[in-house]
C-alpha positions as CSV (number, residue, x, y, z in Angstrom):
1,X,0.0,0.0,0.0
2,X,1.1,4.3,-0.6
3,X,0.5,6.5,-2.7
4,X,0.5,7.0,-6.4
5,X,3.9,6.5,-7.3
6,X,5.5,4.8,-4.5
7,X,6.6,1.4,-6.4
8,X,3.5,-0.9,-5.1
9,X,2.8,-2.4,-9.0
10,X,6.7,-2.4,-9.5
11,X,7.3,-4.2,-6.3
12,X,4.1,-5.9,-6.0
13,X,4.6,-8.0,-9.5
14,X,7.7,-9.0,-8.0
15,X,6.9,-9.7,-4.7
16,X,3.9,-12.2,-6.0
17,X,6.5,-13.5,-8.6
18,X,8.9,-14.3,-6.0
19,X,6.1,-16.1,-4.2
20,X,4.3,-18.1,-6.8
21,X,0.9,-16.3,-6.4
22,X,-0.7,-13.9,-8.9
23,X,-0.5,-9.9,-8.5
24,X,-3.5,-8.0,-9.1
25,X,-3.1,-4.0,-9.3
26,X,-6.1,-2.3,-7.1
27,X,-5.8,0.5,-10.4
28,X,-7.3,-2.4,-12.5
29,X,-10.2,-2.8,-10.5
30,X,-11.8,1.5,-10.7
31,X,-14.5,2.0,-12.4
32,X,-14.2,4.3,-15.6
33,X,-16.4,7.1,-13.9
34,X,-13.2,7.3,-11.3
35,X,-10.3,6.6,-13.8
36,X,-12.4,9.8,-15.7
37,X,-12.6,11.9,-12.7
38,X,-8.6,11.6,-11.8
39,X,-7.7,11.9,-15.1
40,X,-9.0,15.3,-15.2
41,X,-7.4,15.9,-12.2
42,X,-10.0,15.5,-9.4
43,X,-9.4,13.9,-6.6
44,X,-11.6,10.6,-5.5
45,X,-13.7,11.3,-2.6
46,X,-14.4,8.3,0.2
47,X,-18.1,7.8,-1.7
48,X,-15.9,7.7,-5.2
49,X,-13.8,4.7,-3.5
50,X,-16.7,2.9,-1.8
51,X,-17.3,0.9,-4.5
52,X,-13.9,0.4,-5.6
53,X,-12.4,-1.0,-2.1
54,X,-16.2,-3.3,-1.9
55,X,-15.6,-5.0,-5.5
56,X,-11.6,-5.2,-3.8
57,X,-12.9,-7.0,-0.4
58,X,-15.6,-8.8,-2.2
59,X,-12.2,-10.3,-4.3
60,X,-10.0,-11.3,-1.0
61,X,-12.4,-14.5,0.0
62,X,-11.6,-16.3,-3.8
63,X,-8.3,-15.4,-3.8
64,X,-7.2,-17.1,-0.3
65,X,-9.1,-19.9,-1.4
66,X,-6.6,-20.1,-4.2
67,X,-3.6,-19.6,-2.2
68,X,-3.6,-16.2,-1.8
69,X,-2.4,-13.1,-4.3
70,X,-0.7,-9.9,-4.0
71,X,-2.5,-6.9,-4.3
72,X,-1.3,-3.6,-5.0
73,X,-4.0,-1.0,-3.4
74,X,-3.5,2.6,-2.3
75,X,-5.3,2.0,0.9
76,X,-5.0,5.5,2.3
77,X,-6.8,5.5,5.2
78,X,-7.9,3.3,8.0
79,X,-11.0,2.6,7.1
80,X,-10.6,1.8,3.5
81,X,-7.9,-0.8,5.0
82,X,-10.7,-2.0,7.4
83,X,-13.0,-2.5,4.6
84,X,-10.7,-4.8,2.9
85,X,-9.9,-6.5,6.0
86,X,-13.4,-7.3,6.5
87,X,-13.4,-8.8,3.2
88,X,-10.7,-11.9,3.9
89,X,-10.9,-15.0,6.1
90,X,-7.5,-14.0,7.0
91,X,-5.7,-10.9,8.6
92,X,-4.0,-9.3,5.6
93,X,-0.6,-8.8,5.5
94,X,0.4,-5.1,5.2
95,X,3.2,-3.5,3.5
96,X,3.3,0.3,3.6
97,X,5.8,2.0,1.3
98,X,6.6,5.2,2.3
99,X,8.5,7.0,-0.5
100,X,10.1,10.8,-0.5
101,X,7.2,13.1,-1.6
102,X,9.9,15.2,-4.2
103,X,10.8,11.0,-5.1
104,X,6.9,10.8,-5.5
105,X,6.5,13.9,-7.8
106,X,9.7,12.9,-10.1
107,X,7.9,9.6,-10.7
108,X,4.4,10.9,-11.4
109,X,6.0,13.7,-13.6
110,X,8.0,11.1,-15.5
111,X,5.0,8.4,-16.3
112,X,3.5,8.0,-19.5
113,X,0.3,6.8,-20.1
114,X,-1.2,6.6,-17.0
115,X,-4.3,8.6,-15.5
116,X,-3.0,9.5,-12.2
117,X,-1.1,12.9,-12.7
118,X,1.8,14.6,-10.5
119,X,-1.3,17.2,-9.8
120,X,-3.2,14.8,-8.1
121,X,0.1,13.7,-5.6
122,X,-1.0,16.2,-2.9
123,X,-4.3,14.8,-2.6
124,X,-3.5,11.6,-1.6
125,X,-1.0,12.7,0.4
126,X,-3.2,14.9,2.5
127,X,-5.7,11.6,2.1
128,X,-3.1,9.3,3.9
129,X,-3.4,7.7,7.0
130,X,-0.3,6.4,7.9
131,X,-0.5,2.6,9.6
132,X,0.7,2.0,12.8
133,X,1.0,-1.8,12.2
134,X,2.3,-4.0,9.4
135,X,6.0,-3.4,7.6
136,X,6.7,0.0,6.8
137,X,9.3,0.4,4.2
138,X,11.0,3.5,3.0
139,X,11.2,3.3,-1.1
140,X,15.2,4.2,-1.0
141,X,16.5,0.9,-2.3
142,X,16.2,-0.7,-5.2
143,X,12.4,-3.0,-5.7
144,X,14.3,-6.3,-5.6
145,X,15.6,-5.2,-2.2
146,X,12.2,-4.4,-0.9
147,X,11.1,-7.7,-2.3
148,X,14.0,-9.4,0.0
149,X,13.2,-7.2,3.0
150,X,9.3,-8.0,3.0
151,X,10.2,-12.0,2.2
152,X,12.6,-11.5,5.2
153,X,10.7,-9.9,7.5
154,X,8.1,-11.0,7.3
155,X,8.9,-14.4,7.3
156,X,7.3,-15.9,3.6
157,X,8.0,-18.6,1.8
158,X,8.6,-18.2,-1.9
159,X,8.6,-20.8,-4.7
């Protein structure tokens, strides 16, 4: 979980690749009336994401009954976390990157094709509710180093 732009698809792919279980990115799941709205450079409000996190939660059940999955999911505040918890069987496992917001802004600034914009970063900055709980990880290492930190710490087992 972070912010736009803090490395959650880039280290979430290869976080579930080290593990052997599929990555799903929470951006694939909005619905085009959100996508629409960002793109044009408004932020989502909680009623915007209500949908969004229940069609997330509603997804958490089938995919522990798979074998579990990564997700990549901006999950800015506590309740949008609890929503998704309340979705699994299982506590989820939390992984909070916390990047550099000047790191953040060089990022959004330099992707291409993608409808979140470096004009929307303060939003969800101001949006964020930092955990207290889970792995917090500063984004100032490489994404195969986070990947080694999470399996590490927090004690998984890849393939």
């Amino acid at each position: 979980m972070g912010v736009s732009g803090s490395g959650k698809t880039t280290v979430g792919e290869l976080l579930a690749q080290h593990l052997g279980r599929p990555f799903y990115d929470g951006d694939d799941f909005h619905p085009a009336a959100n996508i629409a709205k960002m793109a044009a450079g408004h932020p989502l409000t909680d009623e915007d994401r209500a949908g969004w996190l229940a069609t997330l939660a509603a997804d958490l059940q089938p995919w522990e009954a798979a074998g579990g999955a990564v997700l990549a999911c901006s999950a800015l505040k506590e309740s949008y976390r609890q929503t998704l918890q309340a979705g699994a069987s299982l506590p989820l496992t939390w992984v909070f990157l916390d990047t550099d917001p000047a790191v953040l802004r060089q990022r959004l600034e330099a992707r291409k094709g993608h409808y979140m914009k470096a004009n929307m970063l303060e939003s969800q900055l101001e949006t964020l509710e930092k955990p207290t709980y889970g792995l917090r990880l500063t984004d100032d290492v490489p994404p195969e180093t986070l990947v080694e930190q999470i399996v590490e710490r927090l004690h998984l087992v890849g393939k």
